[in-house]
N, C-alpha and C positions, 0 to 999 in steps of 0.2 A: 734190816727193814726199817724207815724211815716214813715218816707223815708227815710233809711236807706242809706250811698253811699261808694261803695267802688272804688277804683282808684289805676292805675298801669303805666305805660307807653304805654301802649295798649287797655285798655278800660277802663270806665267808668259804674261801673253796680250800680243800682240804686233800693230797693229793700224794699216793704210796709211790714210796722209789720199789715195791713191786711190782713190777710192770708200766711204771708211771701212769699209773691207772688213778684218774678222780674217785674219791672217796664220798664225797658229800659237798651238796651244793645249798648253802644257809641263808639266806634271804635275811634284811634287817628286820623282820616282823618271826624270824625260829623260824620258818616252813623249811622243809629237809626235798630238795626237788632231786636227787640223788638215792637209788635204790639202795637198802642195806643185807645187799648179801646173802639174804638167809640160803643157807648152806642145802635148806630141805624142798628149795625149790629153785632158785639158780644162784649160786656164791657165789658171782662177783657183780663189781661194780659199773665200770665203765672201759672195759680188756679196751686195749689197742694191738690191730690184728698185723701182724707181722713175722713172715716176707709174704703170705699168703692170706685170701680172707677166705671165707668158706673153707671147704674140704678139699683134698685131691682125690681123685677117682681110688679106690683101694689106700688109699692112702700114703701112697706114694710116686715121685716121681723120674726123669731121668735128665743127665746134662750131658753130653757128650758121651752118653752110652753108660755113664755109672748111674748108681741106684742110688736114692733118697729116700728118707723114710721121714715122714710130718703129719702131725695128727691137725685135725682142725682149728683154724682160725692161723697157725705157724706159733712160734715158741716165746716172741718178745714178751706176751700176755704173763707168762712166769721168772720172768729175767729182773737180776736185781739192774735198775738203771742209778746211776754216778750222778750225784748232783755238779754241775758246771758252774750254773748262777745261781742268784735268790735276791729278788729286791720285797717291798713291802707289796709290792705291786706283780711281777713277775718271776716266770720261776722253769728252769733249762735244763733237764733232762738229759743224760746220754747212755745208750748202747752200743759198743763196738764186737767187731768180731772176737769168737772164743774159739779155742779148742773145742768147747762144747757145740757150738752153734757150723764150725765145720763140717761137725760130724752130719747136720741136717740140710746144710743149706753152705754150697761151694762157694760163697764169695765175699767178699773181702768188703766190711762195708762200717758206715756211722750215721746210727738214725740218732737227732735227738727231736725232745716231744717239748715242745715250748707252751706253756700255760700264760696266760695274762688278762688283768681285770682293767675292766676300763668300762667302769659306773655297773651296770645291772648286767653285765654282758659277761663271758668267759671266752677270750679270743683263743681259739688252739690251731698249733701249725706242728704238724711235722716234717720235719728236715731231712731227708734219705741222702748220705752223701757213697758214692762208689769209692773206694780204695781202694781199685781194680787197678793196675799197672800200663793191662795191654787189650784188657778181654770186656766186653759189654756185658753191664749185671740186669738180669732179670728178677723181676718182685712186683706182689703188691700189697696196698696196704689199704687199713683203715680202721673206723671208729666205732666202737659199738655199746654208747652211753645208756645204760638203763635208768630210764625216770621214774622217778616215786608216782604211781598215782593211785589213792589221790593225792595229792600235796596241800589241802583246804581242808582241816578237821572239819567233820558232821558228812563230808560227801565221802560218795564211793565211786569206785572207777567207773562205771558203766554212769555217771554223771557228764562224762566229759568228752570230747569229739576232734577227732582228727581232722586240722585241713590243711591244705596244701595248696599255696601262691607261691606266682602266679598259678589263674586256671587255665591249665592248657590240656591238651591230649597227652599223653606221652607210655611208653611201650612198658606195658607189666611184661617181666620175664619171670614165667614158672618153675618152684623146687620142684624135684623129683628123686625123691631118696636122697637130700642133701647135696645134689648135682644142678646146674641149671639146665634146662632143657631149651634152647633158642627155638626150635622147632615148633613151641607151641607160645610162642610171642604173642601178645594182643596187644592191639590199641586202648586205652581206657579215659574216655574224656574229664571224668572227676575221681579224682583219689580221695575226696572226704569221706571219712566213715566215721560212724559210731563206736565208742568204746566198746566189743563185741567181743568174746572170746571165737567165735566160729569164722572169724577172719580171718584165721592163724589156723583153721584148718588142715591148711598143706604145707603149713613152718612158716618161712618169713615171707613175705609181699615186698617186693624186690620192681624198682624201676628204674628204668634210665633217665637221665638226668642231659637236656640239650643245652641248659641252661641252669643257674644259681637259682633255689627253691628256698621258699620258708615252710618248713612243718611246724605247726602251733597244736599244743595240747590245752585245751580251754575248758570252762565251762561254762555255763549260759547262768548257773546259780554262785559263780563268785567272779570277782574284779581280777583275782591273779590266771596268769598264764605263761606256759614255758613258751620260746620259738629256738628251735634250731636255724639257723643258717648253713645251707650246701655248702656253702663257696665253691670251691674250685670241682670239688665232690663227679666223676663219672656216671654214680647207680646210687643209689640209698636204697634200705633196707628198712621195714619196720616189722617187730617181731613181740610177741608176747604169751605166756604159757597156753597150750591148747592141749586138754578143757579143763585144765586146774586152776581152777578159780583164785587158789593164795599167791598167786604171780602178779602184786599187785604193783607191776611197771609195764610201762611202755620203750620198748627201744627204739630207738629213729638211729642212722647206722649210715652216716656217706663213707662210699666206698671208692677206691680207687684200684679196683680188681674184683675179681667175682669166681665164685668156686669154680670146678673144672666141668666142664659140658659133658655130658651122660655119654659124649661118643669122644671122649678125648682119646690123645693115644698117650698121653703121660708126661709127654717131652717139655719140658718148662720153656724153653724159648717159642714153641708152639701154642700157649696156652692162651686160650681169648683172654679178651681184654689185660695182656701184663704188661706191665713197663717195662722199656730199657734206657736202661743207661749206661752213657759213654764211658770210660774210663774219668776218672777224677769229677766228672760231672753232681750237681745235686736237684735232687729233685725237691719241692715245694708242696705239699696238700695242705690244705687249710677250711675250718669251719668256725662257727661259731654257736654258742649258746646263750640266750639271754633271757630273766625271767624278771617277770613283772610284780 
């Protein structure tokens, strides 16, 4: 295991070839905008969910009539990942297929997770490439960064407020025992909300994405503020402990796949919203973060 660091005049990002998971995101004024782990309410940092996000239905699924067996979020989240590159500025991730990862997931692949700073921002891309010969791969993936808040000594989190640009309407899709439920879709014309734990009620707040969004974590009593950028992102996620108040992060989570639907029948090439891809083909996700 390796700690990775990159550094600019503006932050300091810090970054485990355990799962090529961010470690800590350092601002030139010390502010730490990167959750630390505590193990007594959720230990990690910022997983990247791969070949799966959320859950499978019982927790497993099937490809051509064999069985797989994958617990939540998929396995990359504990994979040692290979360093490729490192500049002062950038920094190249890789996972390839294992024996190991065989055993969970049929196919033949090379994700890497690209980090790069460029002034206050943290550009991240992941790269899904097929090493399939003949056969079309299914997966999906994503990001599920936990924010320090507060990140402003003297404030507390219930200081600070969600919002989400542009304002448009766009479709809340409901957990339901860690499954989505399509069935009970709403329309929702504003996603802003207050730092609230009872938000998180029924686990993550999950919507679809027609378009590239900014989630901002602010406050109205200080000048700094996080903004994610979607990019390319399908759904996002935002999630936070419910009602244990020492969960003091926020996760914002674009997604490029979504757990398995409460009526799934298991089949991974059936499974809503999943990718394929062609033999030798790559696929592209990409977001960003940047704080002020």
């Amino acid at each position: 295991m390796t700690v990775y660091q990159l550094k600019n005049d503006f932050l300091t990002l810090k970054v485990n070839s355990l799962g090529a998971e961010m470690n800590s995101i350092v601002n030139n004024e010390d502010s730490e905008f990167i959750w630390q782990a505590d193990p007594k309410v959720w230990g990690r940092h910022a997983p990247v969910l791969f070949p799966i996000v959320g859950r499978l239905k019982d927790d497993h699924y099937f490809v051509d009539g064999k069985e797989y067996k994958m617990t939540q979020h998929g396995f990359a989240r504990d994979q040692e990942f290979a360093l490729e590159s490192q500049t002062d500025s950038k920094l190249v991730l890789s996972l390839t297929t294992s024996e190991a990862s065989l055993a969970k997931y049929p196919y033949h692949f090379k994700l890497r997770i690209v980090y790069q700073l460029v002034k206050g921002t943290v550009q991240i891309s992941y790269l899904v490439d097929s090493l399939e010969e003949s056969e079309d791969m299914y997966f999906s993936i994503g990001a599920h960064p936990g924010f320090e808040v507060p990140f402003d000594k003297g404030l507390n989190f219930e200081d600070y407020k969600v919002t989400v640009d542009p304002a448009e309407t766009r479709t809340h899709i409901p957990i339901d025992n860690h499954l989505v439920d399509l069935n009970g879709e709403t329309k929702v014309e504003n996603q802003n909300f207050p730092m609230t734990r009872d938000y998180f009620v029924d686990d993550a707040v999950v919507y679809r994405l027609n378009e590239p969004a900014e989630v901002t974590i602010a406050s109205d009593k200080s000048e700094h503020k996080l903004t994610l950028d979607t990019g390319n992102a399908k759904f996002f996620g935002m999630w936070s402990t419910y009602p244990d108040e020492n969960g003091k992060f926020m996760c914002i989570e674009p997604w490029w796949g979504l757990a398995d639907k409460t009526d799934s029948d298991n089949n991974l090439k059936n499974k809503y919203a999943i990718n394929k891809l062609a033999p030798k083909e790559q696929f592209e996700a990409y977001f960003s973060v940047s704080v002020k």
